[in-house]
C-alpha positions as CSV (number, residue, x, y, z in Angstrom):
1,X,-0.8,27.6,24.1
2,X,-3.9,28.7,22.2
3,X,-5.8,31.6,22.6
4,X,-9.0,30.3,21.0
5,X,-9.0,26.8,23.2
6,X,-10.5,26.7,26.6
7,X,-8.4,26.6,29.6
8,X,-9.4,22.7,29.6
9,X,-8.4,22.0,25.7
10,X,-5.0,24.1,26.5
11,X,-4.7,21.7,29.6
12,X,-4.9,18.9,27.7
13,X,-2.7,20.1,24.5
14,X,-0.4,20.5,27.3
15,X,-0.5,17.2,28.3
16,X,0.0,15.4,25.6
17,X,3.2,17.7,24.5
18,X,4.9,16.2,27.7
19,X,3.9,12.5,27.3
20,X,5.1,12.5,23.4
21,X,8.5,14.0,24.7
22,X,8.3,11.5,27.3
23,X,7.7,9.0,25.0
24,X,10.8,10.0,22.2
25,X,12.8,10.5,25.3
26,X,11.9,6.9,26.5
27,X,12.1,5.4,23.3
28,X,16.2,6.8,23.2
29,X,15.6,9.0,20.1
30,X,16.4,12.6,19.7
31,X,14.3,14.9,18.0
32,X,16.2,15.2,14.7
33,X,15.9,11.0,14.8
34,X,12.4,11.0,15.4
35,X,11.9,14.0,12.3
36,X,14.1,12.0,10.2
37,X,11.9,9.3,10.2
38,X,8.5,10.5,9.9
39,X,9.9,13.5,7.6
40,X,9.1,16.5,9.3
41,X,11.7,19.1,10.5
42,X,13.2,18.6,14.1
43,X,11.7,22.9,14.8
44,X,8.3,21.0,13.9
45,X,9.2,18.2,16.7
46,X,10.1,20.4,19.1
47,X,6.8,22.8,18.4
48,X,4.6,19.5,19.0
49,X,6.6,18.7,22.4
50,X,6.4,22.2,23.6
51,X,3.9,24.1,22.5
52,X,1.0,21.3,21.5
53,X,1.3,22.8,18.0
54,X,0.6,19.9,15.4
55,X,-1.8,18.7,12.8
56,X,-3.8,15.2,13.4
57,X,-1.7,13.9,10.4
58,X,1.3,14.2,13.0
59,X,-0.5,12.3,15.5
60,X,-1.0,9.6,12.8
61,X,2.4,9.6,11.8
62,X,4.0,9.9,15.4
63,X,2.1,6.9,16.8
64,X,2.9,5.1,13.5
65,X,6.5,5.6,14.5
66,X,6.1,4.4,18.1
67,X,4.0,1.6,16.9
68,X,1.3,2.4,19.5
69,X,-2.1,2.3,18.9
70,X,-3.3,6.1,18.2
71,X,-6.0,5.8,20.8
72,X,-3.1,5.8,23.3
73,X,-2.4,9.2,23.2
74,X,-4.7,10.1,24.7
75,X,-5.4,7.8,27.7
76,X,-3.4,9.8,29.9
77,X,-5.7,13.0,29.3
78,X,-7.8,13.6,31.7
């Protein structure tokens, strides 16, 4: 994860890397689908699922593209 976050913030990155692969894996789309359609590259999919690596403007995009308010991606974080 990152370096700079605290052990907390890295926690929580972490956590929301496995729910949106939970949700894309849910949802019955791959990662090259799910890039398709929002237009980013599948490696930049895969970085968000892993490795909490994204900017906000993903977020945006990704629960555009689940049509889920953005606010839920983070209920799960505790």
């Amino acid at each position: 994860m990152n370096a700079n976050l605290s052990p907390e913030n890295n926690k929580r990155l972490l956590e929301l890397s496995i729910y949106l692969r939970e949700l894309r894996i849910n949802s019955g789309y791959t990662q090259e689908q799910v890039a398709k359609e929002i237009r980013l590259s599948r490696n930049s999919i895969s970085k968000i699922e892993r490795q909490g690596f994204f900017r906000i403007q993903h977020l945006f995009l990704l629960a555009d593209f689940y049509e889920i308010p953005i606010k839920e991606l983070f209920m799960d974080i505790a």
